[in-house]
NUTIGU-588149 format. One record per residue (C-alpha): residue number from 0; x, y, z. Coordinates in nm, 2 decimals. Example, Ala and Ser with C-alpha at 12.3 -4.5 7.8 and 13.67 -1.06 7.14 Angstrom:
! NUTIGU-588149
<sedo nr="0" px="1.23" py="-0.45" pz="0.78"/>
<sedo nr="1" px="1.37" py="-0.11" pz="0.71"/>
***
This chain:
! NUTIGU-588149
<sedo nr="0" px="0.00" py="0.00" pz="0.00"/>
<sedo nr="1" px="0.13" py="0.38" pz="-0.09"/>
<sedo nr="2" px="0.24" py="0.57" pz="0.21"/>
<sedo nr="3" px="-0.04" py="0.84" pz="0.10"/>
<sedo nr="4" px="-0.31" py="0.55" pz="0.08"/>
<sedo nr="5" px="-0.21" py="0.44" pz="0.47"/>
<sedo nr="6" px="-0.18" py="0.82" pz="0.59"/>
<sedo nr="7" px="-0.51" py="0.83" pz="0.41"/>
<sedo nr="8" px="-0.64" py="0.53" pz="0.58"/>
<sedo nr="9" px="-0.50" py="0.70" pz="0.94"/>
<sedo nr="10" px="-0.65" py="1.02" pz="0.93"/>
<sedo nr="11" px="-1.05" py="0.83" pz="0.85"/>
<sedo nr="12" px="-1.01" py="0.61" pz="1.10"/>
<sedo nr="13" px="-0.90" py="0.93" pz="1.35"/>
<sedo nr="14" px="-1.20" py="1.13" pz="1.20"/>
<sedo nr="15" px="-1.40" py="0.85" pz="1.30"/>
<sedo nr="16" px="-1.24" py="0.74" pz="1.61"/>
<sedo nr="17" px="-1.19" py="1.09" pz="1.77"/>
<sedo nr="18" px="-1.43" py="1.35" pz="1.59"/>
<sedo nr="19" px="-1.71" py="1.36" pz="1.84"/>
<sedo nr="20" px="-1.43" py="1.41" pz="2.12"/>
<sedo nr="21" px="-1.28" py="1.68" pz="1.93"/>
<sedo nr="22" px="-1.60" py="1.84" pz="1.89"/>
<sedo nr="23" px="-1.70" py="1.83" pz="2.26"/>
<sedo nr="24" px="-1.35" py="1.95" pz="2.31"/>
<sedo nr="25" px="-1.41" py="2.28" pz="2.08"/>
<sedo nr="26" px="-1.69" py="2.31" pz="2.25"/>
<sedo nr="27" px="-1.59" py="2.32" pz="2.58"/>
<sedo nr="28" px="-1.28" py="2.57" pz="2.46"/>
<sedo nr="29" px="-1.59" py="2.84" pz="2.38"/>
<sedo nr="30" px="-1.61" py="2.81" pz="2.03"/>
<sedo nr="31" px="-1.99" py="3.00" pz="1.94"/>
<sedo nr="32" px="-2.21" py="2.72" pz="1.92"/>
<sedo nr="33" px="-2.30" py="2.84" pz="1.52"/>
<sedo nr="34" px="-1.93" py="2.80" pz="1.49"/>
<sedo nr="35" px="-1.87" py="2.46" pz="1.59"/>
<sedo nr="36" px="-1.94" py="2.22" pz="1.28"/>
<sedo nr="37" px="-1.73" py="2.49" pz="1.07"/>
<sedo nr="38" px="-1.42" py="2.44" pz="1.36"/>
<sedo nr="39" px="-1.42" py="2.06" pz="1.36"/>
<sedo nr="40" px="-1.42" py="2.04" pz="0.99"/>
<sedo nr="41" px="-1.07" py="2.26" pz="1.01"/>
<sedo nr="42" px="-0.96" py="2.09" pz="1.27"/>
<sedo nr="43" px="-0.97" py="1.77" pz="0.99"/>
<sedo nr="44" px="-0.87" py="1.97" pz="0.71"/>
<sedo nr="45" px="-0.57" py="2.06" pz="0.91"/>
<sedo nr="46" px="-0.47" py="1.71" pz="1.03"/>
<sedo nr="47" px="-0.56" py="1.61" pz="0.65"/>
<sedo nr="48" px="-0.23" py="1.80" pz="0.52"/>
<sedo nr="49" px="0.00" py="1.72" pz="0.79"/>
<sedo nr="50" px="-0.06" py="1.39" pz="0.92"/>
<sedo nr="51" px="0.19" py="1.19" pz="0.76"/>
<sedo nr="52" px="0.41" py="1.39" pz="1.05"/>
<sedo nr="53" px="0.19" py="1.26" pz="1.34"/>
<sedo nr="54" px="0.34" py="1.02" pz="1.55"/>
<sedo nr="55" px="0.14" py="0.64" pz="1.51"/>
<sedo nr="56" px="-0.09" py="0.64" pz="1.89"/>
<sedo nr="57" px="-0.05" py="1.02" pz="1.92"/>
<sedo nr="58" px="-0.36" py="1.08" pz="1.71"/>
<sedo nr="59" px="-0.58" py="1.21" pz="1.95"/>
<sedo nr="60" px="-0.32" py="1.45" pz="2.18"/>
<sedo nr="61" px="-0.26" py="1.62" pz="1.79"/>
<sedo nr="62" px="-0.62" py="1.69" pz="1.74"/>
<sedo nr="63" px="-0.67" py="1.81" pz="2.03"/>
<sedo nr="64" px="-0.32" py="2.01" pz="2.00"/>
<sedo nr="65" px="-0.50" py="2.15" pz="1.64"/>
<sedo nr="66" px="-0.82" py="2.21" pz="1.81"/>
<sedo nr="67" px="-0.69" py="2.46" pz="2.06"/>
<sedo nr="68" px="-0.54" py="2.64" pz="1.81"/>
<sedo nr="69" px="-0.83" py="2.61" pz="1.57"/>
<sedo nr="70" px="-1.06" py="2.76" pz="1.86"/>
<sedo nr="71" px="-0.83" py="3.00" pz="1.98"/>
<sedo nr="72" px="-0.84" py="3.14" pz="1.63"/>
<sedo nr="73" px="-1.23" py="3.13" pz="1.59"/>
<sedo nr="74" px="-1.27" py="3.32" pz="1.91"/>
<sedo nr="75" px="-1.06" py="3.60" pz="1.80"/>
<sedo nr="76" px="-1.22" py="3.66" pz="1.48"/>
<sedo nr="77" px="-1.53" py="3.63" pz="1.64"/>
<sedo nr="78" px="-1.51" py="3.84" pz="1.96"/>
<sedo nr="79" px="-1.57" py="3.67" pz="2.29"/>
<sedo nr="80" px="-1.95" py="3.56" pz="2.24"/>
<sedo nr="81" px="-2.15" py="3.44" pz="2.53"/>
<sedo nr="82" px="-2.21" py="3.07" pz="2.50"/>
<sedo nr="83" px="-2.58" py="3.04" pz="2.37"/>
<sedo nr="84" px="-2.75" py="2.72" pz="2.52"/>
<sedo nr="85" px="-2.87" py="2.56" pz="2.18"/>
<sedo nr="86" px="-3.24" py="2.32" pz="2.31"/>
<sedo nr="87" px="-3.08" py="2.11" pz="2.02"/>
<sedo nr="88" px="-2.77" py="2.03" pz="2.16"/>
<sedo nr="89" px="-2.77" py="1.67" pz="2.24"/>
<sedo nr="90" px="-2.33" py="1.69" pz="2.28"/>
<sedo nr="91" px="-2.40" py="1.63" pz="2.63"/>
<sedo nr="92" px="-2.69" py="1.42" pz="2.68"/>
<sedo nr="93" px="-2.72" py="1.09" pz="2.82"/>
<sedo nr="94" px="-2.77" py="0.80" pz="2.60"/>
<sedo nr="95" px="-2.97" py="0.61" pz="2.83"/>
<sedo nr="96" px="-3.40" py="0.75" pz="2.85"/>
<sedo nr="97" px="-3.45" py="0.96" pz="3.15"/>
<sedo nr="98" px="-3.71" py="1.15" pz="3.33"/>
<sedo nr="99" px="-3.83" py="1.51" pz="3.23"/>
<sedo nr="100" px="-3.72" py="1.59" pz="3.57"/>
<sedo nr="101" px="-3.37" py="1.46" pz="3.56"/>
<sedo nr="102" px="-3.31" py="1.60" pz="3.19"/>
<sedo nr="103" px="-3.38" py="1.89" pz="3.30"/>
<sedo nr="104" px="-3.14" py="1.88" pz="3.55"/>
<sedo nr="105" px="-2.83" py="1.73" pz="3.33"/>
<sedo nr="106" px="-2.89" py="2.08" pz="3.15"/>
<sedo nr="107" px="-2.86" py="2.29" pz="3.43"/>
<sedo nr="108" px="-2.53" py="2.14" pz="3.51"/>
<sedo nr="109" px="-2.44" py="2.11" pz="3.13"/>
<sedo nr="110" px="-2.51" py="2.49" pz="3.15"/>
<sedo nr="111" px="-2.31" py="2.52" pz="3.46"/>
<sedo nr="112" px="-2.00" py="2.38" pz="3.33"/>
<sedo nr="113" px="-1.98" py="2.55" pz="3.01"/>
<sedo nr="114" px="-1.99" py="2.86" pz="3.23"/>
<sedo nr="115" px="-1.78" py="2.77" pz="3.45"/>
<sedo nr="116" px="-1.54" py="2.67" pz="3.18"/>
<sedo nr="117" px="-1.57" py="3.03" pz="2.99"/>
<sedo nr="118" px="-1.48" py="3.20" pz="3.32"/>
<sedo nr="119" px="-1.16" py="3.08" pz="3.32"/>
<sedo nr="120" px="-0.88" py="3.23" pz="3.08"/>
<sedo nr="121" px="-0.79" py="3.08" pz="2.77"/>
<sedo nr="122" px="-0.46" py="2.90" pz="2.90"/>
<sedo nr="123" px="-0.64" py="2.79" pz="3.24"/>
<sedo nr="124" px="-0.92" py="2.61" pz="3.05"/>
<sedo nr="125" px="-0.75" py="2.44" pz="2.79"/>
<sedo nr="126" px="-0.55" py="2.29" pz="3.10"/>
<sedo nr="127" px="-0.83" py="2.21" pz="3.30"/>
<sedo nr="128" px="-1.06" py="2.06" pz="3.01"/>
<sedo nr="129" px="-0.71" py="1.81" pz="2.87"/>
<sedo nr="130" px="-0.68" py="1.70" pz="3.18"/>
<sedo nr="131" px="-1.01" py="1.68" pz="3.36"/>
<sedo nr="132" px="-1.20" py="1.60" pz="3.13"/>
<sedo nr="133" px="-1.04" py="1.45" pz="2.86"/>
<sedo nr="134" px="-0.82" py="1.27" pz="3.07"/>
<sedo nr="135" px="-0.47" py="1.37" pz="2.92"/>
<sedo nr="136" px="-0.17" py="1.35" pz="3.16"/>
<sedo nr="137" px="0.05" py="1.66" pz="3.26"/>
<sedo nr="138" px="0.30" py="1.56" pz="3.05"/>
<sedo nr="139" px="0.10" py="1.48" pz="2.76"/>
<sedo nr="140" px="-0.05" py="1.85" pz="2.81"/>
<sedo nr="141" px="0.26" py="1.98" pz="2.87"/>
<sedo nr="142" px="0.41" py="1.80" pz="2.50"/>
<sedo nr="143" px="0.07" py="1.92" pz="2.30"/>
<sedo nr="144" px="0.09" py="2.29" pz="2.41"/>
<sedo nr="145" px="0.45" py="2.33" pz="2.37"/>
<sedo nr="146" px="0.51" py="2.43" pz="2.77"/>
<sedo nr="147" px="0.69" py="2.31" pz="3.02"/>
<sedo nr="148" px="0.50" py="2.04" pz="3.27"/>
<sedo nr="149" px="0.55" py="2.25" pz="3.59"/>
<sedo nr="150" px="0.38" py="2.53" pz="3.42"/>
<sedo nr="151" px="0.09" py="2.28" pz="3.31"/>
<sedo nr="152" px="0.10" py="2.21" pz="3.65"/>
<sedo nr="153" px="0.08" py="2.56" pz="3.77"/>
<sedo nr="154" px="-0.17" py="2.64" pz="3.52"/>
<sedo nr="155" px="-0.41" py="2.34" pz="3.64"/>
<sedo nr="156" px="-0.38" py="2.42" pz="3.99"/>
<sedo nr="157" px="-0.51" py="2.78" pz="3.93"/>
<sedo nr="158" px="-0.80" py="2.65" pz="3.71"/>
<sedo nr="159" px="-0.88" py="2.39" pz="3.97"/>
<sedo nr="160" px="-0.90" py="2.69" pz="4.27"/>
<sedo nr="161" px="-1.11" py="2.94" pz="4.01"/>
<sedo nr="162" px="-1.34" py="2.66" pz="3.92"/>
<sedo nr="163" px="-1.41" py="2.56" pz="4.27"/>
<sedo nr="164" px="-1.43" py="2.96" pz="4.41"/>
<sedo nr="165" px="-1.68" py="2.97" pz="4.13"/>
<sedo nr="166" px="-1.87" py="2.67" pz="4.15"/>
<sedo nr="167" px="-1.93" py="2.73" pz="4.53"/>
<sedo nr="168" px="-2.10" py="3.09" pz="4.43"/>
<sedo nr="169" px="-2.37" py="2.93" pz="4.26"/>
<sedo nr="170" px="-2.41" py="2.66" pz="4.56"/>
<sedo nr="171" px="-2.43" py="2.88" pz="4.82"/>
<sedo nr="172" px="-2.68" py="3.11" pz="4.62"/>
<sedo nr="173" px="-2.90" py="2.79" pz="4.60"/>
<sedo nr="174" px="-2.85" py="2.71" pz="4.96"/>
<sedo nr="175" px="-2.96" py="3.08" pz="5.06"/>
<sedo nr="176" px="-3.26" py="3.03" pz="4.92"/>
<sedo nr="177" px="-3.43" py="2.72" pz="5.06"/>
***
């Protein structure tokens, strides 16, 4: 088989393995939900022209690696817009049926995170969402952006603290109230 016809086989099996990840990924980084489709497709188009050059089992840390920089982009162009709950955004939604009443409440949280998440800066949440949520380690954060571990590190740590002194604003809102 070519070498073009196996980088070609690669990067489908990647799109297919990796592209709902890469779009809850741009997601969570704040790219406008109108926005979102258009950023995973050049997040592809991107890995499409240089994946011969991506290591064999590092697919996924290089789309993600693309995707910050692909959402990073989008957001400057754009301006900083206010995530927009979309009622058709199923990204988040359990794939098992649930009540009204506990749908409901998976949005208020899924609402909660995301603005959480676009509280924190740009370098804090790309941090906290690698390694949070998608599970990456330090070092693997620290090889994807380019920056040292202890400043992954650093940079996680503050994200952590902001996300918790946040997070307990809304709780203790809630608990004044009943």
């Amino acid at each position: 088989m070519a070498q073009s016809r196996i980088e070609d086989v690669r990067l489908r099996q990647a799109a297919i393995d990796y592209f709902p990840n890469v779009w809850r990924f741009l997601r969570r980084l704040g790219v406008p939900w109108d926005l979102l489709d258009d950023a995973a497709q050049e997040v592809f188009l991107v890995a499409a022209r240089k994946f011969a050059s991506v290591r064999v089992g590092a697919e996924k840390s290089y789309l993600f690696g693309v995707s910050v920089r692909v959402a990073r982009e989008i957001r400057r162009k754009s301006g900083r817009e206010q995530l927009v709950d979309d009622p058709d955004d199923t990204a988040f939604e359990p794939t098992t049926l649930a009540t009204p009443e506990s749908l409901f409440d998976r949005k208020q949280e899924q609402a909660l995170l995301l603005s959480l998440l676009d509280s924190l800066s740009d370098q804090h949440r790309t941090v906290f969402i690698l390694f949070e949520i998608e599970g990456l380690s330090i070092s693997e954060i620290a090889e994807l952006l380019g920056t040292p571990a202890g400043t992954v590190g650093s940079r996680l740590a503050r994200a952590r603290e902001r996300f918790e002194a946040r997070l307990q604003r809304p709780q203790s809102k809630m608990r004044g109230r009943t």
